[in-house]
N, C-alpha and C positions, 0 to 999 in steps of 0.2 A: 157555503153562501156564494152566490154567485156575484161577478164583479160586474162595473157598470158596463166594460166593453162587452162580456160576456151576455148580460139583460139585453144591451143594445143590440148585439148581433142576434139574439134569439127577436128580441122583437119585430127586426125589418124580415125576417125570415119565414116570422108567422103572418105579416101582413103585408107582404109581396103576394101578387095570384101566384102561383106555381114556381113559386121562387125555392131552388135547390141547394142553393148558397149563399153566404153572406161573408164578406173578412173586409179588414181592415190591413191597408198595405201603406207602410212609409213610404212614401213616392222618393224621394232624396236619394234613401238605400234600396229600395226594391224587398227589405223587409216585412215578410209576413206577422202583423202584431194581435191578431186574434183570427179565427174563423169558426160558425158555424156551416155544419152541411148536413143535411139530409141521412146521408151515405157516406160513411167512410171511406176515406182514402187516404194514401201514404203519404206520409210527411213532405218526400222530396216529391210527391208532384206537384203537391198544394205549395209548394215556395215557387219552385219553377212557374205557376200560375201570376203569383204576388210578382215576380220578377218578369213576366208576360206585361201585367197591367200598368207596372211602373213604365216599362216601355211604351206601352199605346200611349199613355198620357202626358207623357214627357218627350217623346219622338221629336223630331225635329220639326216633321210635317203638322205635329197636333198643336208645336208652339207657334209655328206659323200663322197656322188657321186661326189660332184663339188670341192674338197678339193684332192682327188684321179683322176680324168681330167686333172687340176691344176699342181699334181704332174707329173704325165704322160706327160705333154706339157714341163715341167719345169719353170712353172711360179710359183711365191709369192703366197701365200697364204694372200690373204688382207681381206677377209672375204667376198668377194664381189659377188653377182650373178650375170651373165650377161649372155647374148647370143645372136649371130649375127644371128642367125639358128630359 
């Protein structure tokens, strides 16, 4: 039986257009905590990816930008990324 990370990742995967992969990464640790893909690949590349993504989203520059939006909107500053877009 499959788990819910597991349904969730199979779901956005099937209903993405052309979507090749899906994972779920701890942003904090750069932990990879599930992934679907398409195509097989090796363990250590898909962490190195997970540890890729925590970087773009936590970068110095990406807190800048989304802390200054944040402010421009007049929202709290919770530390949080997100986007509807």
């Amino acid at each position: 039986m499959a788990s819910k990370l597991d349904s969730a990742l199979q779901t956005t995967v099937a209903s993405v257009p052309e979507c090749v992969a899906a994972g779920l990464v701890d942003l904090s640790t750069g932990m990879l905590l599930g992934v679907k893909t398409v195509d097989s690949h090796p363990s250590e590349v898909l962490e190195l990816v997970a540890a890729a993504t925590s970087d773009m989203f936590q970068g110095s520059n990406v807190v800048m930008i989304e802390k200054m939006f944040k402010k421009t909107r007049g929202l709290k500053d919770d530390g949080i990324i997100t986007s509807r877009n």
